[in-house]
GUKE-181433 format. One record per residue (C-alpha): x, y, z. Coordinates in steps of 0.1 Angstrom, whole numbers, plus 5000, padded with zeros to 4 digits. Layout:
<sites>
<<X, Y, Z>>;
...
</sites>
This chain:
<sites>
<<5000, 5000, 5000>>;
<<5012, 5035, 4994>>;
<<5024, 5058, 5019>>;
<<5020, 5096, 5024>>;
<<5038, 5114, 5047>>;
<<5019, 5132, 5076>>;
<<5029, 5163, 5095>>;
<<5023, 5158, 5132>>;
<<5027, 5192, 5143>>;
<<5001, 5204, 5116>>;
<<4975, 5181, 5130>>;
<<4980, 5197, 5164>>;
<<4975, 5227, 5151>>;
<<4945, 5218, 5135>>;
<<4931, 5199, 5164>>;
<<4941, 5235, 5189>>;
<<4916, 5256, 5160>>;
<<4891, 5232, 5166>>;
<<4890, 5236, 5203>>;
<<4889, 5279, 5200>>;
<<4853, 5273, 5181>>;
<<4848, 5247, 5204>>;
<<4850, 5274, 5233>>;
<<4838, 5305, 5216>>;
<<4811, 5285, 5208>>;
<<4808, 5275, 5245>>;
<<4812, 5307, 5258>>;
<<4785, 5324, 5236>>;
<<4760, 5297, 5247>>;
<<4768, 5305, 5285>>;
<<4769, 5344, 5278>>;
<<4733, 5340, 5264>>;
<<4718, 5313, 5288>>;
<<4691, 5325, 5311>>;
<<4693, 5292, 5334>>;
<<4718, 5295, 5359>>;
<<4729, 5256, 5354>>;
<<4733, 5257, 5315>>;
<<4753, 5284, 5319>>;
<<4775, 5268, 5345>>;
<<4776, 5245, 5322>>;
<<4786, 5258, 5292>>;
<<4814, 5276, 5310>>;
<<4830, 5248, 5323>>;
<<4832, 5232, 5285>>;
<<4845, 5263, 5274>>;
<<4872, 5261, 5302>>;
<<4879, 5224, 5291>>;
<<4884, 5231, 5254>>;
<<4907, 5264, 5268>>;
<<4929, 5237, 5282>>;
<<4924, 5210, 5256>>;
<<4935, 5240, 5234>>;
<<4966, 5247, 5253>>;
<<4976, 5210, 5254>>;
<<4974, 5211, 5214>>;
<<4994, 5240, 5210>>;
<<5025, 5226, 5238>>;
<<5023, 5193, 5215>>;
<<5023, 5208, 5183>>;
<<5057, 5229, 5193>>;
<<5070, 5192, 5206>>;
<<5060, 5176, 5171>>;
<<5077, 5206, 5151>>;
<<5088, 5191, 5115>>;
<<5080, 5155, 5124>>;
<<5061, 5137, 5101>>;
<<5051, 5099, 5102>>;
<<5045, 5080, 5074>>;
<<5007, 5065, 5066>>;
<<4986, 5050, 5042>>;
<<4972, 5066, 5010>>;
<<4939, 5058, 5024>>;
<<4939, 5068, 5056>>;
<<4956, 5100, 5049>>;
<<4925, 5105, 5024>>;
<<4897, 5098, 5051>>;
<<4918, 5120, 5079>>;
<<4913, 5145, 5054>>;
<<4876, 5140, 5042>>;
<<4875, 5141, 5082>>;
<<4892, 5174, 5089>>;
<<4870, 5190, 5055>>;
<<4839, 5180, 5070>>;
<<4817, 5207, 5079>>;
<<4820, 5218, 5112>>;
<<4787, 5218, 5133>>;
<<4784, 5252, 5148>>;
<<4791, 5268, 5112>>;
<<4762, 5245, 5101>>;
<<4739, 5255, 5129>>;
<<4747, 5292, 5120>>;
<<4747, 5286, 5082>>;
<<4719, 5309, 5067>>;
<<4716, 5330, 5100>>;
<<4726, 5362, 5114>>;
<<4754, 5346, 5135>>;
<<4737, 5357, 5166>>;
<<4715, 5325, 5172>>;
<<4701, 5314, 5200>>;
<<4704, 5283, 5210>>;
<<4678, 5257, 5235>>;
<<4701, 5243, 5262>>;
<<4691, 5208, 5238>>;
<<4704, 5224, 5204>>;
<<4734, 5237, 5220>>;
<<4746, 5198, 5238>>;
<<4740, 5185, 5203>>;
<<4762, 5203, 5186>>;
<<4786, 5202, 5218>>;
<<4786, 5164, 5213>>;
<<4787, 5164, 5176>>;
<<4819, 5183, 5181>>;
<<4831, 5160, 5208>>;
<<4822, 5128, 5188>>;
<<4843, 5142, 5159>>;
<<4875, 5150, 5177>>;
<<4874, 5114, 5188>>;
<<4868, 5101, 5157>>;
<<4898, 5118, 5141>>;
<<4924, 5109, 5168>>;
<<4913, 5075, 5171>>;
<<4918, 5074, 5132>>;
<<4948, 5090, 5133>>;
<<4961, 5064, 5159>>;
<<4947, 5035, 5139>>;
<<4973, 5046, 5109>>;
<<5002, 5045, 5124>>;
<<5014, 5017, 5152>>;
<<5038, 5044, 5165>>;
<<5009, 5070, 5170>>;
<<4989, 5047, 5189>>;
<<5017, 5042, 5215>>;
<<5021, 5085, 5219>>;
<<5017, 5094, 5252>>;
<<5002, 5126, 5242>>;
<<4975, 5107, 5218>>;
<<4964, 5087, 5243>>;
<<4959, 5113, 5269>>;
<<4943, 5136, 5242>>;
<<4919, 5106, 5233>>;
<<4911, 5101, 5273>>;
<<4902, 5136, 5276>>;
<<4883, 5141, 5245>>;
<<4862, 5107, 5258>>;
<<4859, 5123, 5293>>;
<<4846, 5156, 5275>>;
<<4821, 5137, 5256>>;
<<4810, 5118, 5283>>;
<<4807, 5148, 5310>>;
<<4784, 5164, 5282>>;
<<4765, 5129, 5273>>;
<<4762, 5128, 5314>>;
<<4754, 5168, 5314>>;
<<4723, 5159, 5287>>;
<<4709, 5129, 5311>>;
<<4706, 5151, 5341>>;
<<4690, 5182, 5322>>;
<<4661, 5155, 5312>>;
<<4659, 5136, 5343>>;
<<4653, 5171, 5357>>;
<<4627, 5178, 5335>>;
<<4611, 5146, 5337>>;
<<4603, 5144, 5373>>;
<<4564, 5148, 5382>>;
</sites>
């Protein structure tokens, strides 16, 4: 199978942009929520993605110029990955960019971005044996999971909540 080469310290990069829409999204959720618990909330995503961000950026300087080699085909998918449309812009698409959004909308597209992140790191993993062994891949997959599941576990109390009688 062919091999392309892959630039580690670009996909850092990358992954620290997605975390700033990640939080700005965040933080404009919490600056507009009227319930004092989906703004807490919100904020404390928008802190997480602040330090997943941060975490990004330190690896990215640590993986300057290093590439790995991987397949054709899963360089082409990491791709088709990284070009997919990002939620929030799609949620925002055809508005005003000053959208409100229910404290439901919002978790959806929190998880959506979540899910994704996780998709692309374990994929990025799966090309390369010597990427799956990375410390800092494994603790950024761990987080992104935890992330996921606080939000996943955020969603199950907002309805619980709502579902008493």
């Amino acid at each position: 199978m062919a091999e392309v080469s892959f630039d580690l310290e670009k996909m850092m990069n990358t992954l620290a942009g997605q975390e700033v829409d990640g939080y700005t999204f965040y933080e404009k959720v919490a600056a507009e929520a009227t319930n004092e618990k989906t703004k807490k909330a919100f904020l404390k995503y928008a802190k997480d993605e602040r330090r997943h961000e941060a975490f990004y950026k330190k690896q990215a300087k640590k993986y300057a110029g290093k590439t790995v080699m991987i397949g054709k085909d899963d360089a082409a998918f990491i791709d088709m990955l990284l070009a997919s449309p990002n939620p929030i812009k799609m949620a925002e698409q055809g508005s005003d960019c000053k959208t409100m959004y229910s404290r439901e909308q919002a978790e959806k597209i929190a998880e959506k971005l979540e899910s994704d992140t996780i998709m692309l790191l374990g994929q990025i993993m799966s090309a390369n044996p010597e990427l799956a062994e990375e410390k800092a891949f494994k603790d950024a997959l761990r987080e992104e999971r935890f992330h996921l599941s606080s939000i996943r576990q955020s969603q199950a109390d907002f309805l619980a909540g709502h579902m008493m009688l």
